[in-house]
Each structure stands twice: as structure tokens, then as C-alpha cells.
Z-matrix of the N, CA and C atoms (Angstrom, degrees):
N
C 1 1.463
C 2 1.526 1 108.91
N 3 1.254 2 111.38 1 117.69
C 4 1.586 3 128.40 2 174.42
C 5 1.478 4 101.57 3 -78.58
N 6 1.785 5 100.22 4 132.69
C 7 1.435 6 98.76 5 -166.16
C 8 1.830 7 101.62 6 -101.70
N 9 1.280 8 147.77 7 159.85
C 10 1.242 9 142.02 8 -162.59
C 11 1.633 10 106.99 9 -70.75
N 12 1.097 11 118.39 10 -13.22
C 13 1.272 12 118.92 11 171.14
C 14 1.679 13 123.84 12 -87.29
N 15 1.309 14 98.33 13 -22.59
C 16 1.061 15 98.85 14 170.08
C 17 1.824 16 129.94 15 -96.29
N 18 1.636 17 83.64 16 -6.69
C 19 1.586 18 95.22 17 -178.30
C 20 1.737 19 85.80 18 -100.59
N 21 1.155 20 145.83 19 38.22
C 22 1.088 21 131.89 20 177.25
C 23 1.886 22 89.32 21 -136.52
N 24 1.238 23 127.06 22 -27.37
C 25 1.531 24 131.65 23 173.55
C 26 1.582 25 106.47 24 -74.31
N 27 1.541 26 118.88 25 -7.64
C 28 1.447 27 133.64 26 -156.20
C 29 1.401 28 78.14 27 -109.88
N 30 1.568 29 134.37 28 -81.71
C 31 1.222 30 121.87 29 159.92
C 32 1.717 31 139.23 30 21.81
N 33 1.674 32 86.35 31 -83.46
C 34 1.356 33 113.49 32 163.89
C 35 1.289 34 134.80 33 -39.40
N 36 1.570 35 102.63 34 -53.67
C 37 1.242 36 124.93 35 172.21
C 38 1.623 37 138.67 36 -64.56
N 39 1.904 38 87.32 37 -8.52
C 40 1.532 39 100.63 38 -164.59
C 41 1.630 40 110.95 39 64.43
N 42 1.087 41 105.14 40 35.68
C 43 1.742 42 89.76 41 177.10
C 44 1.595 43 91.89 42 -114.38
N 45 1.808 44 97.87 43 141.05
C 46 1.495 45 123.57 44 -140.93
C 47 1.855 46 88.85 45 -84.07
N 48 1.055 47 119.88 46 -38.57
C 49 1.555 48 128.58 47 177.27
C 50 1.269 49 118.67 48 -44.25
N 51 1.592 50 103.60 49 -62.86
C 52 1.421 51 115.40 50 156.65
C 53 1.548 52 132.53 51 -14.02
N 54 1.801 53 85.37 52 -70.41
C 55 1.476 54 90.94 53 -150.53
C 56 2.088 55 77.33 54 -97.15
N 57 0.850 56 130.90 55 1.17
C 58 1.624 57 111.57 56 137.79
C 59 1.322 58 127.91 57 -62.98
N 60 1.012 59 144.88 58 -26.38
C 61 1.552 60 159.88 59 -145.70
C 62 1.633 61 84.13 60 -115.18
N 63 1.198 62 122.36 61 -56.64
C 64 1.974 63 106.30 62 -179.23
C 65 1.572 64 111.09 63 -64.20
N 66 1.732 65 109.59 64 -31.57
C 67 1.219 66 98.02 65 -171.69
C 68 1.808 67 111.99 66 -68.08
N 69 1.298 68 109.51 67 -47.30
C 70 1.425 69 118.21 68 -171.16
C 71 1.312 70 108.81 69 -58.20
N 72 1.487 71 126.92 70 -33.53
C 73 1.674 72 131.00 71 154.24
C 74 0.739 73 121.85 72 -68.34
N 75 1.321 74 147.94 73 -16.50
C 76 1.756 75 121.77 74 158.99
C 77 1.624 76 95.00 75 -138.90
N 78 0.633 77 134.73 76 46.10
C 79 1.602 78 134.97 77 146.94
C 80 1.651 79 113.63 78 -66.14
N 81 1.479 80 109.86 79 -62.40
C 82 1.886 81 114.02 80 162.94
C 83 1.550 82 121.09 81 -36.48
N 84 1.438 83 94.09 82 -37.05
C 85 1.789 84 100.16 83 -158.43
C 86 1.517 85 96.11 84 -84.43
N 87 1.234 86 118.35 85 -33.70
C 88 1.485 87 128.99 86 -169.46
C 89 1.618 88 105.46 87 -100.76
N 90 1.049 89 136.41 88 -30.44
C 91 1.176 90 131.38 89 150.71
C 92 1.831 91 131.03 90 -44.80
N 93 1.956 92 103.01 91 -16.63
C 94 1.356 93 101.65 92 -169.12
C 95 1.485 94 73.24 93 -99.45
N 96 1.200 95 146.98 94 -25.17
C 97 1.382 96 139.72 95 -141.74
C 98 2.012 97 98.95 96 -88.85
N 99 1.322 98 101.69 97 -50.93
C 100 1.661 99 123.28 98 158.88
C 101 1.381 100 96.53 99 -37.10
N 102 1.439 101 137.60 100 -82.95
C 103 1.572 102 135.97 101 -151.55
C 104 1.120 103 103.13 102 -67.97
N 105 1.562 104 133.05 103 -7.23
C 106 1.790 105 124.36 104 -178.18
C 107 1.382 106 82.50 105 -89.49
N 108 1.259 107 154.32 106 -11.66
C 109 1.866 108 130.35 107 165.10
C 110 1.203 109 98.10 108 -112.45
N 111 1.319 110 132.87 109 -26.08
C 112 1.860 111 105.05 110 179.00
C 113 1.237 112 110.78 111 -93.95
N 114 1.291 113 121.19 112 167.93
C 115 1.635 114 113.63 113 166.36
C 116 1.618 115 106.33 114 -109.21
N 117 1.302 116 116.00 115 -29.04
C 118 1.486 117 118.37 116 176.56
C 119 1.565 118 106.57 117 -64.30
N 120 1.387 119 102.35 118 160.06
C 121 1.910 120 107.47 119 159.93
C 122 1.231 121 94.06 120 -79.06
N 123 1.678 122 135.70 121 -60.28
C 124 0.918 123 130.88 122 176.30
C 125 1.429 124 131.69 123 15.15
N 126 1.708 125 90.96 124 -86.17
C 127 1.518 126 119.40 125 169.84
C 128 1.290 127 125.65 126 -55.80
N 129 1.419 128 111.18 127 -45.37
C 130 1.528 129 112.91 128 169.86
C 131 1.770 130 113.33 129 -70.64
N 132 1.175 131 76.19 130 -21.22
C 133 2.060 132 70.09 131 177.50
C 134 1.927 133 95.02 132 -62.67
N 135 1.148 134 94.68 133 -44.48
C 136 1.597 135 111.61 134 -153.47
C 137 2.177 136 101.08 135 -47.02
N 138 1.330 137 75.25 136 -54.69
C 139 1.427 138 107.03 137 176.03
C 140 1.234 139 123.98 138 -40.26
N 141 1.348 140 126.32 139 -49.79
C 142 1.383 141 146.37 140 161.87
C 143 1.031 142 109.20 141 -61.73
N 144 0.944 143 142.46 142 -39.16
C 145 1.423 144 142.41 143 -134.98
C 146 1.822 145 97.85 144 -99.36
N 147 1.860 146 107.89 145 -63.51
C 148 1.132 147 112.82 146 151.79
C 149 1.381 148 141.26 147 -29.83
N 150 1.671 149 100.32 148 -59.99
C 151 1.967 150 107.49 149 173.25
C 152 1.536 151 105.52 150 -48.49
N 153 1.527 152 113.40 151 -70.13
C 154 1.303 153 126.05 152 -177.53
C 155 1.573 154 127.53 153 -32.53
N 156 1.700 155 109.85 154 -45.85
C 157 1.270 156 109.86 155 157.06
C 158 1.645 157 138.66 156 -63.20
N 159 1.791 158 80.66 157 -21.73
C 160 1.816 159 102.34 158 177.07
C 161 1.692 160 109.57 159 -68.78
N 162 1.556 161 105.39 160 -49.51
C 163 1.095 162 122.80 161 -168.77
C 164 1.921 163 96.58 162 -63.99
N 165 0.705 164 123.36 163 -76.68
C 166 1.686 165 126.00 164 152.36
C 167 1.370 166 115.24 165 10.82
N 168 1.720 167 100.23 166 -74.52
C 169 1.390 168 122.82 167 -159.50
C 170 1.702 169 104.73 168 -78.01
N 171 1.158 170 134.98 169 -1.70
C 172 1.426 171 117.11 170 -149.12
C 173 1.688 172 85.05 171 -167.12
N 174 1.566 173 118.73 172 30.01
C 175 1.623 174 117.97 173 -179.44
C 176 1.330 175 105.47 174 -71.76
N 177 1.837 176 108.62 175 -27.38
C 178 1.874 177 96.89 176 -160.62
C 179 2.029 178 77.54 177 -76.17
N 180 1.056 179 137.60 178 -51.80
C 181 1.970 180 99.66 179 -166.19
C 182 1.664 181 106.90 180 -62.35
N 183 1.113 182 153.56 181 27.94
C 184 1.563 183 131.05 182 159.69
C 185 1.749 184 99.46 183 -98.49
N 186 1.430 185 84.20 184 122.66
C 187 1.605 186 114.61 185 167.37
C 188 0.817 187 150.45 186 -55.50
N 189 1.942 188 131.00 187 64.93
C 190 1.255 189 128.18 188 -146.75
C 191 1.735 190 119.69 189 -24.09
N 192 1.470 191 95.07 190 -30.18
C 193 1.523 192 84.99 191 -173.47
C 194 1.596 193 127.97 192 -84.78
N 195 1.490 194 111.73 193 12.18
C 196 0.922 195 94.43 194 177.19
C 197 1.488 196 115.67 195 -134.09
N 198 1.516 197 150.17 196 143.39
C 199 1.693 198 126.34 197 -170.53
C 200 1.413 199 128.13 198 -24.61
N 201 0.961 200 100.15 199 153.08
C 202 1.634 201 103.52 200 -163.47
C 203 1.258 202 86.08 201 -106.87
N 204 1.407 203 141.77 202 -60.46
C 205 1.378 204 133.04 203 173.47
C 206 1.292 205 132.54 204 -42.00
N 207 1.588 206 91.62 205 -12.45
C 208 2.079 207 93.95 206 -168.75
C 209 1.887 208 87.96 207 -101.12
N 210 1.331 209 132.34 208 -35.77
C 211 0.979 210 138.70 209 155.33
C 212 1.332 211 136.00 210 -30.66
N 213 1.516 212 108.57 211 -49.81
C 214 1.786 213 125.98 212 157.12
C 215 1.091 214 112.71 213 -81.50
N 216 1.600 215 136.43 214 -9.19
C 217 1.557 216 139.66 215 134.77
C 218 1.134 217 130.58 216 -43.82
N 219 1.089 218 133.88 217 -18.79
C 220 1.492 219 135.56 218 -115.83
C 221 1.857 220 70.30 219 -152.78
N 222 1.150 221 115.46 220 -84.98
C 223 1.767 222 121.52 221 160.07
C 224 1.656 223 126.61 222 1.79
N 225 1.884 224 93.19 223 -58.53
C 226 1.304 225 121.10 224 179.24
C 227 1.402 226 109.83 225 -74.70
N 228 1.364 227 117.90 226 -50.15
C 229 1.703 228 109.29 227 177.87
C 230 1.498 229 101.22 228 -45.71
N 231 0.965 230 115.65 229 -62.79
C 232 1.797 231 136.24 230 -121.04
C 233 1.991 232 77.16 231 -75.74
N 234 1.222 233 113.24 232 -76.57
C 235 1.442 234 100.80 233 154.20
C 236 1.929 235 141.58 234 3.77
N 237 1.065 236 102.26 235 -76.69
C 238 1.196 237 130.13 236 -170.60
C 239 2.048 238 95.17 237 -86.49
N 240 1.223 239 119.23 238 -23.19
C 241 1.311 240 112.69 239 141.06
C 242 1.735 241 143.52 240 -55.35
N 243 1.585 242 86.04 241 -42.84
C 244 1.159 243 104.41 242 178.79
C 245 1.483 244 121.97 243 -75.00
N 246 1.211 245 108.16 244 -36.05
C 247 1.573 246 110.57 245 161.81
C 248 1.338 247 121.00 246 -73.70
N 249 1.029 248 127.68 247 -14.42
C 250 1.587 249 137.09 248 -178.71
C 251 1.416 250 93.55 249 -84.02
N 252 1.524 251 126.82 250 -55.15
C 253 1.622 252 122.40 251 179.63
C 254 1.477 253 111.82 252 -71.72
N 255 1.417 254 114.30 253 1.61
C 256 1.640 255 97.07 254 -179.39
C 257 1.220 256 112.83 255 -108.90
N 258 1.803 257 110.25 256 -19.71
C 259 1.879 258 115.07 257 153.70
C 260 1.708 259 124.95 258 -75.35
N 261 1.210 260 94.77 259 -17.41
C 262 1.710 261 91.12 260 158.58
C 263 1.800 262 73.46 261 107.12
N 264 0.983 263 139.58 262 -13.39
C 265 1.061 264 109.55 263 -168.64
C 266 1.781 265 147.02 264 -71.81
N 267 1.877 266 101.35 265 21.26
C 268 1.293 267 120.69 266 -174.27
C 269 1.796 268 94.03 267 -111.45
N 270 1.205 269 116.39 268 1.00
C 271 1.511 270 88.17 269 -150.90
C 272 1.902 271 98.56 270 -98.66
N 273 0.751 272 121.68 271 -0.37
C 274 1.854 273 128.74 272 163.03
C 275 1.916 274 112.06 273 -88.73
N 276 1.314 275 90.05 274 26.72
C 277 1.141 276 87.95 275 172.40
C 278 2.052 277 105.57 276 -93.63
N 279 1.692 278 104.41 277 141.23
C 280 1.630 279 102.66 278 -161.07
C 281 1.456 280 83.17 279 -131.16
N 282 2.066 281 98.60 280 156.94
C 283 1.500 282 99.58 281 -169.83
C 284 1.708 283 90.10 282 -127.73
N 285 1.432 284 98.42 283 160.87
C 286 1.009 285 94.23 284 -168.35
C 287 1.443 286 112.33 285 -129.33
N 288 1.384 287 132.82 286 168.54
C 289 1.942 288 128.71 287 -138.84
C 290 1.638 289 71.28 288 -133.12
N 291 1.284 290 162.62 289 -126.38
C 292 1.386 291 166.91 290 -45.09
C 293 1.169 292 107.05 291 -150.58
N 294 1.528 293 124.56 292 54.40
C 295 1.685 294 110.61 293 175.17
C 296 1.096 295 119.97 294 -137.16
N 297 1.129 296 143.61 295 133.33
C 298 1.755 297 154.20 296 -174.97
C 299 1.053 298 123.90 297 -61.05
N 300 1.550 299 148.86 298 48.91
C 301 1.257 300 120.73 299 -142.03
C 302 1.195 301 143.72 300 -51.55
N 303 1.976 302 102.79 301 -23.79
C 304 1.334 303 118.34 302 -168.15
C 305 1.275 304 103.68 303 -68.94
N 306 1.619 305 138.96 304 -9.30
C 307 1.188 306 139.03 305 173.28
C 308 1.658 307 113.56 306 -63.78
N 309 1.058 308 128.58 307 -40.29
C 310 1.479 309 136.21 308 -154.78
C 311 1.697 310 102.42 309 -114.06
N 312 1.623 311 127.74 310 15.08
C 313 1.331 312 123.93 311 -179.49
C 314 2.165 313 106.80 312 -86.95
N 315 1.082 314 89.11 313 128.53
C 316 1.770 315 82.51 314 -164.72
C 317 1.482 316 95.79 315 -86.78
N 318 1.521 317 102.10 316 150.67
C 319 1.619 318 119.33 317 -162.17
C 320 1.758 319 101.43 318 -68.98
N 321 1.072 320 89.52 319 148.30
C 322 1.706 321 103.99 320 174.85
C 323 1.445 322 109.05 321 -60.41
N 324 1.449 323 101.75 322 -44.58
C 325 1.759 324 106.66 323 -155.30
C 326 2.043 325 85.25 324 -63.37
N 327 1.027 326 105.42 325 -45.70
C 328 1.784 327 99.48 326 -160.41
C 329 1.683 328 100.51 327 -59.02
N 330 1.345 329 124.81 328 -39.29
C 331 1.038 330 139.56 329 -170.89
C 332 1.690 331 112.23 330 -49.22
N 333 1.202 332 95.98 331 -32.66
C 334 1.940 333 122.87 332 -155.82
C 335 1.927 334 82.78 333 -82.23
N 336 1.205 335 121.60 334 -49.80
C 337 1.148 336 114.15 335 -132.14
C 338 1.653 337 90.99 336 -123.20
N 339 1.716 338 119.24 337 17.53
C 340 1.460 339 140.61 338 139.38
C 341 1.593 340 107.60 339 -52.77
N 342 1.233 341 140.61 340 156.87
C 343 0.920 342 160.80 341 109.44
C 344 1.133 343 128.70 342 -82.30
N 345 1.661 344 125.92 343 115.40
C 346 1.477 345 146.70 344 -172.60
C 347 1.692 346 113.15 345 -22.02
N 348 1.022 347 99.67 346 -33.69
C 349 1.839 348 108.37 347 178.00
C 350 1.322 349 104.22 348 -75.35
N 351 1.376 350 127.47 349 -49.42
C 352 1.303 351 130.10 350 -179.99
C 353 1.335 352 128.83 351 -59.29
N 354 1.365 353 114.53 352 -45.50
C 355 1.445 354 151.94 353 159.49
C 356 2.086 355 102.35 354 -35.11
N 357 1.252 356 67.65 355 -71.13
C 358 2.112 357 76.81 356 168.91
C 359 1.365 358 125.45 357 -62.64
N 360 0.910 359 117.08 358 -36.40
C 361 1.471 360 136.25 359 160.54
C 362 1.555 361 125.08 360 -56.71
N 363 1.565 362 106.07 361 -53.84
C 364 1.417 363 101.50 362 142.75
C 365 1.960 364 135.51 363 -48.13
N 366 1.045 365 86.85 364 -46.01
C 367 1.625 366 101.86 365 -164.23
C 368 1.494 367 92.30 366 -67.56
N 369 1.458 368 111.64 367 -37.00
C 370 1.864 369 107.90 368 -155.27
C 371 1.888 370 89.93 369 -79.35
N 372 1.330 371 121.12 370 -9.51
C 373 1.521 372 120.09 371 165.57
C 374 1.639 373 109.40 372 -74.51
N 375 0.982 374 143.24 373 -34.78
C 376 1.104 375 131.52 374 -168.96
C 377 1.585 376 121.55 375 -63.93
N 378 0.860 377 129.06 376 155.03
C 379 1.501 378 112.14 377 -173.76
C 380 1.719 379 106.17 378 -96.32
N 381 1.273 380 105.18 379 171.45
C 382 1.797 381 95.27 380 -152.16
C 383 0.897 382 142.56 381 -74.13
N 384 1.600 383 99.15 382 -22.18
C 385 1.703 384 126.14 383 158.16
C 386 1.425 385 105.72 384 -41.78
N 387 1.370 386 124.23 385 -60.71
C 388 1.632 387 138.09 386 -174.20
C 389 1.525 388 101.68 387 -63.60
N 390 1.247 389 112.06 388 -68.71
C 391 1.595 390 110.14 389 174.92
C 392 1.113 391 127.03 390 -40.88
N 393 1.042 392 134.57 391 -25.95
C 394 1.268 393 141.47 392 -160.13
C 395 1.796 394 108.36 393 -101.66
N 396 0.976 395 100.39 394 -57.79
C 397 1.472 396 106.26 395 -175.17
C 398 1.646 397 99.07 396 -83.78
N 399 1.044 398 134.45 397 10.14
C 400 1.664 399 123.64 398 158.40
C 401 1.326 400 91.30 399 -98.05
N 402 1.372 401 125.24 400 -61.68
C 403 1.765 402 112.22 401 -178.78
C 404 1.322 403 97.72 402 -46.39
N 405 0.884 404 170.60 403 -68.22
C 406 1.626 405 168.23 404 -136.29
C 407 1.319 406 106.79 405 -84.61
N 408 1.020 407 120.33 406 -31.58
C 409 1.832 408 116.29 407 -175.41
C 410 1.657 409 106.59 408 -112.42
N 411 1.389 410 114.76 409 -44.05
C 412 1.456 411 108.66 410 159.93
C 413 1.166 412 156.05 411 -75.84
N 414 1.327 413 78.67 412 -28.17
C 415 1.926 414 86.37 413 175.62
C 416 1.735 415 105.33 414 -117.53
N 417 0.999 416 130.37 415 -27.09
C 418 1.523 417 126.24 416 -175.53
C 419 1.658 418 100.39 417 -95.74
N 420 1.461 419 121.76 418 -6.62
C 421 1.634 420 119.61 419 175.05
C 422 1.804 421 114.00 420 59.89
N 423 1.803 422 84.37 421 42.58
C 424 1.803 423 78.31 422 160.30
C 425 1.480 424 114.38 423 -88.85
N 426 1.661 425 127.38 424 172.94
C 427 1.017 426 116.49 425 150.47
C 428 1.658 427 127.83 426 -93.05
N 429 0.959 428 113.51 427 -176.03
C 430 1.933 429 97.30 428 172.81
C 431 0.750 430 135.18 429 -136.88
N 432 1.651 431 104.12 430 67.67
C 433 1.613 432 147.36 431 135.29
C 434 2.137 433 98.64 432 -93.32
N 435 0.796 434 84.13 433 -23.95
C 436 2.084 435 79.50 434 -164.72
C 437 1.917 436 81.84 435 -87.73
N 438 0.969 437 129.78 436 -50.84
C 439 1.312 438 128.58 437 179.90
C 440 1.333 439 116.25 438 -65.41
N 441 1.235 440 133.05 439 -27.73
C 442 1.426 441 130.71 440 171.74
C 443 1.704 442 103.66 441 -66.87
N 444 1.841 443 109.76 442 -51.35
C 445 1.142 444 103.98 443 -178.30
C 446 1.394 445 127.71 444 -75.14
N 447 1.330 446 114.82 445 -2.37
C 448 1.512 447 135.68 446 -179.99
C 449 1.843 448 93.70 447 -77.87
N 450 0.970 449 123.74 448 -77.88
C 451 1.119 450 147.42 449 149.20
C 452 1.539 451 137.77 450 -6.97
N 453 1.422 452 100.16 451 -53.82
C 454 1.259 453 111.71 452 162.92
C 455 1.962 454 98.92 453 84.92
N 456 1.560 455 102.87 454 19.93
C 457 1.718 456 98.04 455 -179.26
C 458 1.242 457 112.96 456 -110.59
N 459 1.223 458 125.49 457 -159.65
C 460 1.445 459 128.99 458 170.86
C 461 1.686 460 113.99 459 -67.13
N 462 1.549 461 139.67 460 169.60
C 463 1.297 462 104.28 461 120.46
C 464 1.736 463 149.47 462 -62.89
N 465 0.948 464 94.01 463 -10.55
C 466 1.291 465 107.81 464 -173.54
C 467 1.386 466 119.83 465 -97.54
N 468 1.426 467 103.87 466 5.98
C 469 1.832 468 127.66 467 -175.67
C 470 1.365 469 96.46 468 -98.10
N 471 1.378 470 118.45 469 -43.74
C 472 1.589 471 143.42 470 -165.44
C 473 1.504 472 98.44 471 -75.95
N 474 1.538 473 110.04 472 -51.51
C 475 1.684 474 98.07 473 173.29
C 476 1.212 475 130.07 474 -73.18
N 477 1.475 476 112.14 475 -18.21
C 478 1.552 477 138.12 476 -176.64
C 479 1.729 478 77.57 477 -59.28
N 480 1.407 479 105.00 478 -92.93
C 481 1.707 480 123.87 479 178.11
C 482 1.407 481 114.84 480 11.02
N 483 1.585 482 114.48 481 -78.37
C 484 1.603 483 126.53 482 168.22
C 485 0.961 484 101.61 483 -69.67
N 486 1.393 485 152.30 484 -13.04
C 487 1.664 486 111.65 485 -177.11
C 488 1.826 487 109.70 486 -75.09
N 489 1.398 488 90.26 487 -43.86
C 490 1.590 489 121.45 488 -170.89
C 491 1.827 490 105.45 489 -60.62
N 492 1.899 491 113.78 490 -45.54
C 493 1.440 492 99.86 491 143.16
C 494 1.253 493 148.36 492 -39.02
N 495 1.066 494 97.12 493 -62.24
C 496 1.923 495 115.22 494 164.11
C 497 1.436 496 91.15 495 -46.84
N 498 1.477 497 150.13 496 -56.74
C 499 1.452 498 109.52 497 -149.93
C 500 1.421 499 104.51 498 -121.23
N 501 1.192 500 111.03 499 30.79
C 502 1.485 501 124.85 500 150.82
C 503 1.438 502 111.00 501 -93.80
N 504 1.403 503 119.54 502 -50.61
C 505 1.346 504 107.57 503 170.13
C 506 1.760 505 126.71 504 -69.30
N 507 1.500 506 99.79 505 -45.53
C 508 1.809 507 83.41 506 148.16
C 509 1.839 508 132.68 507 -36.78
N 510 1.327 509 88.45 508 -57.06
C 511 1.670 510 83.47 509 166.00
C 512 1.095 511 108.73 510 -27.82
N 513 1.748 512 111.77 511 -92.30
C 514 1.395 513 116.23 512 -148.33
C 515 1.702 514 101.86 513 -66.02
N 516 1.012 515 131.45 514 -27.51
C 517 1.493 516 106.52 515 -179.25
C 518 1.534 517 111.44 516 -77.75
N 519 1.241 518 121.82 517 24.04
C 520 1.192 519 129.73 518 178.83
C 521 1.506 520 113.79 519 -134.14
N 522 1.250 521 112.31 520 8.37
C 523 1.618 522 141.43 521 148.69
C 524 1.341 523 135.59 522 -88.81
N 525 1.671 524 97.21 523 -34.10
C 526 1.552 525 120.44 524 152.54
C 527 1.144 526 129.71 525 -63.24
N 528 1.590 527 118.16 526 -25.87
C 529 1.408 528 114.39 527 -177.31
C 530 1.479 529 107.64 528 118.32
N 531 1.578 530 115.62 529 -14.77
C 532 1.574 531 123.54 530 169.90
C 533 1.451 532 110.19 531 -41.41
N 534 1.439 533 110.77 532 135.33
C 535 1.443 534 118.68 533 165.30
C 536 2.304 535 105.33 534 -62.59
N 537 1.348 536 86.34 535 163.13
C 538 1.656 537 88.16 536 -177.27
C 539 1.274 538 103.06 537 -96.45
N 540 1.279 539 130.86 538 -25.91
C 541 0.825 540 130.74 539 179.63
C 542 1.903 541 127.36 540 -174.53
């Protein structure tokens, strides 16, 4: 058993085993992380393929001290951004001046009683502006100042973004049969 430090000195080394042994370990994990911004395989193929060479290309800056997986995460967004900004597909994103947020926060209880497939399934409905910046602020724990500049939007485009997620996905779990609250 190759320990991650040593498949990360393998890395380094350009040795081809190595950096097979990182790919086959987080390729899955980072491949589900890819499909929360693309909707194609396509793209997520695309996606991987890119990070992975990135991750490759640029191993001597990751910092022993800090995860190496959250690092080739971090790789994978930034990625899967980049293809989203090079199809145009961020730039209809609209912000909005008059909205409540606490109206559009989707209930816990429905949340609980989602299953992860479903959850994705929702999300892969949203359109990408929305998708994107809730995966970015909810689940990867940006804030949105780091997402505007990720992004290239306002903050206030970025909050527009999630609110308008949140109450699209309220919708549909309230099309499903989700309690409102």
C-alpha cells in the first residue's frame, strides 16, 4: 500500500505509476465534483482530464501541509469554471435589487429525506448561473466575494444567483411533494 505522500513524491518525480495511482484515487471523487457544474459527460470528461494534467503539471506548488485532495478540489472547480466561462455559459447571469432571502431557503426536513442522486438531479436542473454559484457557496464553502472574483460577477450578482437557486429548488421540492416547511 502506497501511502499519499509517497504517491505525491511519485508525482514529483514524474513517475508514470504514481501519477496513475492519484489518478484512479480521486478521479471518482472529483469526477462527481466536475458533474455539479457540467451537465454533459462530455464536459466533465473534459474537466478531468485538464485538472489532472494541472494537478500533474504544477505538483511541486501543493503544500505538504495542507490536503492534497481538497487541493485537487480546488483544481477541479477552478477548471470546470473555466470551461463554463469559455462557453459563455455564466454570462446571463442577472442580479437582483428587491428580494427576501429568508423566503426561498429550502426546508431541512425535505433535504434529510433527499437522497444524493436526487439532490443532483435537482441541481443538474438548475440553469448554470444558479448551479454554479450554489455549488460554489454551498457545498465547496466559498464566500461571495471569492465567487464574484471566481466568476468574474458582482457580489450582488452572486447573491442574486443563490437566492433565485434556493427558490427554484424550493419549487421543485414542492412539486415533489416536499413539505414547505
Amino acid at each position: 500500500m502506497t501511502t499519499e505522500q509517497e504517491l505525491i513524491s511519485g508525482c514529483r518525480a514524474n513517475d508514470r505509476r504514481a501519477q496513475r495511482a492519484v489518478y484512479t484515487q480521486y478521479a471518482p471523487l472529483m469526477g462527481a465534483v466536475a458533474r455539479r457544474y457540467c451537465r454533459r459527460e462530455a464536459d466533465v470528461d473534459d474537466v478531468l482530464v485538464s485538472a489532472f494534467f494541472r494537478v500533474f503539471d504544477k505538483i511541486d506548488t501543493f503544500k505538504d501541509a495542507g490536503s492534497f485532495e481538497g487541493w485537487i478540489r480546488r483544481i477541479v472547480v477552478n477548471e470546470a469554471l473555466m470551461l463554463l466561462r469559455k462557453k459563455h455559459a455564466l454570462k446571463q447571469a442577472a442580479e437582483l435589487t428587491e428580494v427576501n432571502p429568508s423566503h426561498y431557503s429550502i426546508p431541512a426536513v425535505a433535504a434529510e429525506r433527499l437522497a444524493e442522486r436526487d439532490i443532483l438531479k435537482l441541481l443538474d436542473g438548475l440553469p448554470t448561473g444558479y448551479r454554479t454559484v450554489f455549488n460554489l457557496y454551498v457545498i465547496e464553502g466559498y464566500k461571495h466575494r471569492e465567487i464574484a472574483e471566481l466568476l468574474q460577477i458582482s457580489i450582488n450578482t452572486s447573491k442574486s444567483q443563490l437566492i433565485l437557486a434556493k427558490k427554484r429548488l424550493r419549487e421543485q421540492l414542492e412539486k415533489l411533494g416536499y413539505p414547505a416547511r
